[in-house]
C-alpha positions, 0 to 999 in steps of 0.5 A: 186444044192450043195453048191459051195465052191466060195459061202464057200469062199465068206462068209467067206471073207465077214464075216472077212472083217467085223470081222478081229480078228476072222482070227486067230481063224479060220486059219485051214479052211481059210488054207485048202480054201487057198489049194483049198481043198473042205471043202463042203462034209462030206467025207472030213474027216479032216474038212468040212462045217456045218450050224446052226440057231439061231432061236429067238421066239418073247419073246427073247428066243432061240432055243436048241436042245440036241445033243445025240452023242455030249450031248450039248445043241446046236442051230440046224444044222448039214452038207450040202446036195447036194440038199442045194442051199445055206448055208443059205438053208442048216441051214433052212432044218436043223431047219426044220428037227430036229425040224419041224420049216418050212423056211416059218415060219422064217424071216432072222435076219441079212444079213449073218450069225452071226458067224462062228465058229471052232469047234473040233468034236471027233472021233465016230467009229460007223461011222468011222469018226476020229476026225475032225473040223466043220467050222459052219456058224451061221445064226439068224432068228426070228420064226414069230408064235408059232409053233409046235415042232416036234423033230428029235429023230434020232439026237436029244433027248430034245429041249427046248426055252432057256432063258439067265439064263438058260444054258453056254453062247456063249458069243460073239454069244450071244452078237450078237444076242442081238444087232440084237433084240435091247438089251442091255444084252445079257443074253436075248438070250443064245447059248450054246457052242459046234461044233456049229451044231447038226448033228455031 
């Protein structure tokens, strides 16, 4: 079943019920929800919906992949499926497809996600897409093992566990995740800036 856009639509209310100074930010998408457009589908060329994962191993660091379309390291993520339930199950399949982290090897580090975020996307001919917005719901969850990274050479070509000093922080979503693992400096976790999701 295809992620509606009632579930779209509650998330993003319930995440600038608690996060109102972000409204601004995110008035392109809110204004599009307001019109009745149907943001959920790639072929909405204006804007649509895509979903990451903030994925935290036990030793603080997070996961990045190297996007080779957009050249950013990135948390993994990409758009909706029509078989997605959820965004959450969106942003799990895409972890495990470009990376070969399985759902069952994650826990859910917060209730909703982390952050939403608007982030500009250029035009890629190759695909006939114009430049257009992502609205990127960003869920946090902990990797409860050390597991076997299997890499989706198709979007991505490097993955890494990032340490806090090593790449550009997202400083807000990084902060974030910093108070979800219990630490005071949010160099302990990095996420790089970007669209905020790996298939571009």
């Amino acid at each position: 079943m295809a992620v509606a856009m009632r579930e779209v639509q509650e998330t993003l209310l319930t995440y600038l019920a608690a996060y109102p100074d972000e409204l601004h930010g995110l008035e392109v998408a809110v204004r599009s929800i307001l019109d009745r457009t149907d943001i959920t589908p790639r072929s909405n060329l204006q804007g649509h919906v895509t979903c990451s994962v903030a994925a935290i191993n036990p030793s603080g660091l997070m996961l990045e992949v190297h996007h080779r379309f957009l050249g950013l390291w990135l948390p993994p993520g990409g758009h909706l499926d029509p078989r997605d339930d959820s965004l959450l199950d969106a942003a799990l399949r895409e972890l495990y497809e470009e990376t070969g982290i399985h759902r069952t090897d994650t826990s859910l580090a917060s209730a909703g996600p982390v952050e939403v975020m608007l982030g500009d996307v250029p035009t890629r001919p190759s695909r006939g897409e114009p430049a257009h917005w992502h609205l990127d719901f960003a869920f946090a969850v902990h990797v409860d093992a050390a597991p076997t990274l299997r890499m989706d050479t198709g979007e991505i070509h490097d993955i890494r566990w990032t340490p806090g000093h090593a790449t550009t922080v997202g400083e807000r979503l990084s902060s974030r995740l910093a108070a979800l693992l219990g630490h005071s400096d949010p160099g302990c976790v990095t996420v790089a800036g970007g669209t905020g999701a790996g298939d571009a």
